[in-house]
N, C-alpha and C positions, 0 to 999 in steps of 0.2 A: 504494500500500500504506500503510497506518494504520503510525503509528509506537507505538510502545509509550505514550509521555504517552499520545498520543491515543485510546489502546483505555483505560486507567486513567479519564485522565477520563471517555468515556463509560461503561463499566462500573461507576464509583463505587470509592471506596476503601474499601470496607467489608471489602472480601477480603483476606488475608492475600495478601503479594507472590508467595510460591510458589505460589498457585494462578492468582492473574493473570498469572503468566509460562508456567504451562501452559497456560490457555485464548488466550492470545497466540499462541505458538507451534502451536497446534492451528489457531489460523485463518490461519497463516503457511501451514502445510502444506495447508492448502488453495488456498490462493492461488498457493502451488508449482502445483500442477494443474494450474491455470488458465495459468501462465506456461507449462507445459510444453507445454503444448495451442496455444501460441499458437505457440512457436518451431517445431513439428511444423509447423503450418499456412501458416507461413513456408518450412518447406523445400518444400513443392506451388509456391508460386506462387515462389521462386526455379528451380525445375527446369521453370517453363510459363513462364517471361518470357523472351523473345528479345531484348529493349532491353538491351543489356551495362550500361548507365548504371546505367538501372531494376536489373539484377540487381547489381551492386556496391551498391547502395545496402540493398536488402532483406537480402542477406549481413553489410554493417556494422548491421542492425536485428534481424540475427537475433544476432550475436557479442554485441552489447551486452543481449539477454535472457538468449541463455544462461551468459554470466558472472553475472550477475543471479538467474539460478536456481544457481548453483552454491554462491552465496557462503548464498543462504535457505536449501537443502541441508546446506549446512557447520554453520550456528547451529542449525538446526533438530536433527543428529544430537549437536552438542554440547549441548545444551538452553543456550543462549548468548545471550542476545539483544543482547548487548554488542555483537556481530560484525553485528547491525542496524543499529545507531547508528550505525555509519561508511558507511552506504548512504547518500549524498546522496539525499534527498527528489526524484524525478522526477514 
């Protein structure tokens, strides 16, 4: 996920900040989507994998997305992007 400098510097700073933090936040929530979609598609292959190892593992890759959408969730209904910035870059 794009951190907020890095949406500013490529969109140019010509914009007043309040509009680059809603067109941020607008492509945040899409990217939510995408996270969601993917934790969903995680729960299929943890309820078809019979390797217990394999499945412990996909379950700690699914907790660590869906904390991950929780916190995008949280900023996103705050209009907060402050609550971004403490998201270590992965």
């Amino acid at each position: 996920m794009e951190t907020f400098e890095e949406f500013i510097a490529r969109n140019g700073t010509d914009q007043d900040m309040q509009s680059l933090t809603e067109s941020f936040l607008s492509q945040v929530r899409a990217e939510v989507l995408l996270i969601g979609k993917r934790v969903d598609d995680l729960e299929g292959k943890i309820q078809a994998e019979n390797d217990l190892a394999r499945k412990i593992d996909l379950l700690a890759k699914q907790k660590k997305w869906a904390s991950f959408l929780s916190i995008c969730i949280l900023a996103i209904q705050m209009k907060d992007i402050s609550i971004l910035r403490r998201i270590r870059k992965r």
